[in-house]
N, C-alpha and C positions, 0 to 999 in steps of 0.2 A: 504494500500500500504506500500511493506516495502521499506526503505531507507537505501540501501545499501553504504558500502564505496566507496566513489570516485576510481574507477578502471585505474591502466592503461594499463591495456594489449588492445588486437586489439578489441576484444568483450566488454569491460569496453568503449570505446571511441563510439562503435557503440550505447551504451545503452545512453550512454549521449547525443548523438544527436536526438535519440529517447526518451529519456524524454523529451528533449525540445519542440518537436513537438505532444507532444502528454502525458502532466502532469498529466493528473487524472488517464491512464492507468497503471494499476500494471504493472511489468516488472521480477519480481520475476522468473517466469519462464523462460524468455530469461537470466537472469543471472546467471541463473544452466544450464539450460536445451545447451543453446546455448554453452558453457564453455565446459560442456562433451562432445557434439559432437565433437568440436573442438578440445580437448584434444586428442581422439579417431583418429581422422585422423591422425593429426601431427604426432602423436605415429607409425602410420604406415611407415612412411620413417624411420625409426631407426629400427623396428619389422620386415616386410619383406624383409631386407635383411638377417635375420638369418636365413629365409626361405628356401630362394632361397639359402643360403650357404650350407643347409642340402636336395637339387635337391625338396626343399615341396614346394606346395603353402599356402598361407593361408586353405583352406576347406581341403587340406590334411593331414596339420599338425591339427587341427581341430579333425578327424577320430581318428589320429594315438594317440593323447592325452585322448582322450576317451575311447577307448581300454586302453591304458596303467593307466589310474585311476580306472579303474576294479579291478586291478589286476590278477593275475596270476592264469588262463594261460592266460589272454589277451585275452579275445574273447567274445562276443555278439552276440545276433540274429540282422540281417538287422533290422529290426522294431527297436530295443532296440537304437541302433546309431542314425537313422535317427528321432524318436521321441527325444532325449536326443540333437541333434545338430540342431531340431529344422529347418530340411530342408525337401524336397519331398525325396521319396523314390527314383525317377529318378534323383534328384543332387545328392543323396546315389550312386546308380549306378557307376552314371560315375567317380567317384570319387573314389570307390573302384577298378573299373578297371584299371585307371589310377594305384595305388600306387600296385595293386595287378601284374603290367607290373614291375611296380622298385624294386619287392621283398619281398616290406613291409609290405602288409599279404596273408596270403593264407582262402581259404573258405573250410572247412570243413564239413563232414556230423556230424550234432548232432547224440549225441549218445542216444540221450531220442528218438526223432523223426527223420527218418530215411530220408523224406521226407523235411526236415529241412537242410540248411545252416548255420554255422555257420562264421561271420568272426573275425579270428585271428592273432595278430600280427607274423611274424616271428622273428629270432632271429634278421637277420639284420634291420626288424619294430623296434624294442626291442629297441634296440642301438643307434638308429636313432633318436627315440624318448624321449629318454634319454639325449642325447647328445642336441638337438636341446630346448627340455623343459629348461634344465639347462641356457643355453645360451639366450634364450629369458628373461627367468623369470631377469638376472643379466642386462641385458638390464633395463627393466620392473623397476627395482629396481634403476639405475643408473637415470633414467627420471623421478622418484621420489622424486631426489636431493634435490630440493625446501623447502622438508616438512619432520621435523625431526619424530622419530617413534612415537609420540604422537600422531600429527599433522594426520600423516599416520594412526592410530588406529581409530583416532578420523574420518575423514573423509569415508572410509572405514564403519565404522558402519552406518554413515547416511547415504550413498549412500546407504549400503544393507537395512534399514529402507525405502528408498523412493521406492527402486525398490520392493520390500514384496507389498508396496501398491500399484504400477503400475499392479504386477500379479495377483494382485486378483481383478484386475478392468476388465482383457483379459478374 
């Protein structure tokens, strides 16, 4: 069992009253695991209003971010989105429906396979996407405050360390 430092955030006071009732149990993982979820949430009252500032929801901004990390010209097959975000091919749908009503891409026929859809950002997707990544990520960075860029290296690399081993257990 590890013995972590005395916490006092709202998750550090809940681990302390669960140590008490319960000594021989590790807790290890409710002091991470519990922390990021928690982190994860609160982040979202700060996060989706940049959203909703750029008409996105979370799952559209989502799309339009993955398209625009391709890069150019911004486009994907439906399978290539929908396996990379890690959702059904029907929350791909409606999702693409929705942003493809606001402008923000259009479907096109591949040029390889004729038979083929392709979807890609349009210019005003482009701009959107641009605009709204920027704006988030400075968010993102400002909630970061806490922890100087070390701290921020440092922590970042174990996260990516613990998650490598969470996906090769899936």
């Amino acid at each position: 069992m590890t013995n972590f430092p005395a916490q006092t955030d709202r998750t550090g006071q809940l681990i302390a009253l669960r140590r008490r009732e319960t000594p021989g149990v590790p807790l290890d993982g409710m002091e991470i695991l519990s922390r990021a979820s928690r982190l994860v949430r609160l982040s979202r009252k700060w996060i989706e209003p940049v959203f909703a500032r750029h008409d996105l929801d979370t799952g559209e901004f989502d799309v339009l971010a993955t398209l625009q990390r391709s890069g150019a010209p911004y486009r994907q097959r439906p399978t290539e989105l929908y396996q990379s975000l890690m959702i059904t091919s029907g929350g791909l749908t409606d999702r693409l429906n929705r942003l493809e009503k606001k402008g923000l891409i259009e479907r096109v026929v591949s040029e390889t396979d004729r038979r083929s859809a392709l979807v890609q950002l349009t210019k005003h997707g482009l701009k959107t996407i641009n605009a709204a990544f920027v704006e988030d990520m400075t968010i993102e960075a400002e909630l970061l405050g806490a922890l100087g860029a070390d701290e921020r290296r440092q922590l970042a690399t174990l996260l990516a360390r613990l998650l490598k081993d969470f996906e090769k257990r899936v």
